[in-house]
C-alpha positions as CSV (number, residue, x, y, z in Angstrom):
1,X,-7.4,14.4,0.8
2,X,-6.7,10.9,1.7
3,X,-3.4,11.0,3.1
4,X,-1.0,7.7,4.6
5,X,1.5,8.5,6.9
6,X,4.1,6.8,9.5
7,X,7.0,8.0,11.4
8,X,6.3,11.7,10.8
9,X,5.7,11.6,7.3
10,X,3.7,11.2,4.2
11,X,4.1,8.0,2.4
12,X,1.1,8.4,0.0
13,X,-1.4,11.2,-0.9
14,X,-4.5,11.0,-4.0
15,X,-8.2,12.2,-4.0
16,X,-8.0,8.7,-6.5
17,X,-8.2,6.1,-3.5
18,X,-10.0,2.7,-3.5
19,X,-11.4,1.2,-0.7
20,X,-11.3,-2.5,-0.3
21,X,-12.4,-4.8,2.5
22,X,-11.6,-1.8,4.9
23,X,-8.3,-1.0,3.3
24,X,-7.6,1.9,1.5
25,X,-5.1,1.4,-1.7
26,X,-3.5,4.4,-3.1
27,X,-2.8,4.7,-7.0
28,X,0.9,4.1,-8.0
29,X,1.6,7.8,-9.0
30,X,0.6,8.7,-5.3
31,X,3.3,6.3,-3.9
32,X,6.4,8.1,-2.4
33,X,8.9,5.6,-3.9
34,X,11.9,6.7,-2.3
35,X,10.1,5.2,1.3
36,X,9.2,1.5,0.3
37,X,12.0,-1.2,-0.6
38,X,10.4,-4.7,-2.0
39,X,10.3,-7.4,0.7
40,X,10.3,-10.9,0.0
41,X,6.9,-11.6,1.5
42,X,4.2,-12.5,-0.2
43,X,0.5,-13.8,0.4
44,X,-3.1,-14.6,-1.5
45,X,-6.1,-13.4,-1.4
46,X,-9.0,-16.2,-2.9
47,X,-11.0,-13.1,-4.4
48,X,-8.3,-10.5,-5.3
49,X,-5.1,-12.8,-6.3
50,X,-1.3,-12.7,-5.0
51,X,0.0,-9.6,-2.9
52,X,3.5,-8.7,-2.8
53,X,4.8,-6.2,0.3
54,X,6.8,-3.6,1.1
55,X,9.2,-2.6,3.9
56,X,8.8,1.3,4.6
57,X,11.7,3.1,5.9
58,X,11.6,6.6,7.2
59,X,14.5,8.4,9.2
60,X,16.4,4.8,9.4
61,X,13.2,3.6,11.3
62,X,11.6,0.3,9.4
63,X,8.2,-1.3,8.9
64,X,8.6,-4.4,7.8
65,X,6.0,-5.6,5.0
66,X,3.5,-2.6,6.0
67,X,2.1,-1.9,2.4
68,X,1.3,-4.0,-0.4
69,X,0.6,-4.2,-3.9
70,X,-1.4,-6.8,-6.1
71,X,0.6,-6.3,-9.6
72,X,-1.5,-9.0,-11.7
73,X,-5.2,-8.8,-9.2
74,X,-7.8,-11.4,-10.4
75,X,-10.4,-9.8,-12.8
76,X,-12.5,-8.9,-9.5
77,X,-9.7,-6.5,-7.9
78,X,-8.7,-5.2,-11.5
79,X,-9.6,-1.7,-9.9
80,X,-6.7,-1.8,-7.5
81,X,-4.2,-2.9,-9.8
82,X,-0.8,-1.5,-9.0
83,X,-2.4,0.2,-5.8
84,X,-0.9,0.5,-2.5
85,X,-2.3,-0.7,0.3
86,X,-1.0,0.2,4.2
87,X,-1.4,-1.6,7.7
88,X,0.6,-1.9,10.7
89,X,1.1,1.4,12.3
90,X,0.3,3.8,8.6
91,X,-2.0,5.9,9.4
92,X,-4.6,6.7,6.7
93,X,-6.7,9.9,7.0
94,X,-9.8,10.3,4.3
């Protein structure tokens, strides 16, 4: 089962991933909340619309903006709306 992990644990887990331009985006019910605060970053895609990010903290360790989210995706990405997608050190296993 695709899995995303950092610092020793499991941030997100579905069989219900999308794959996107190499990234894989977990749905929101997969998303261990209690390991991602909102950062004030965000950034825009031409073809998918405006991503907002997410620090992830684990054991008092942070990540700064290593997973994001397109909330409102442009009708191309409507399939990953309200996904996660990880970088920067996550590990994601398929």
């Amino acid at each position: 089962m695709p899995r995303a992990t950092w610092n020793g644990k499991t941030i997100a887990e579905s069989e219900s991933v999308q794959t996107v331009d190499g990234y894989t985006y977990f749905p929101p019910e997969s998303i261990k909340q209690e390991f991602l605060k909102s950062s004030s970053t965000t950034s825009v895609c031409p073809w998918k619309g405006k991503a907002s990010y997410f620090t992830i903290t684990v054991e008092g360790k942070e990540n700064p903006d290593a997973a994001w989210v397109y909330q409102e995706p442009k009708p191309e990405a409507a399939h990953i709306k309200g996904h996660v997608g990880f970088w920067q050190g996550v590990e994601v296993q398929k």
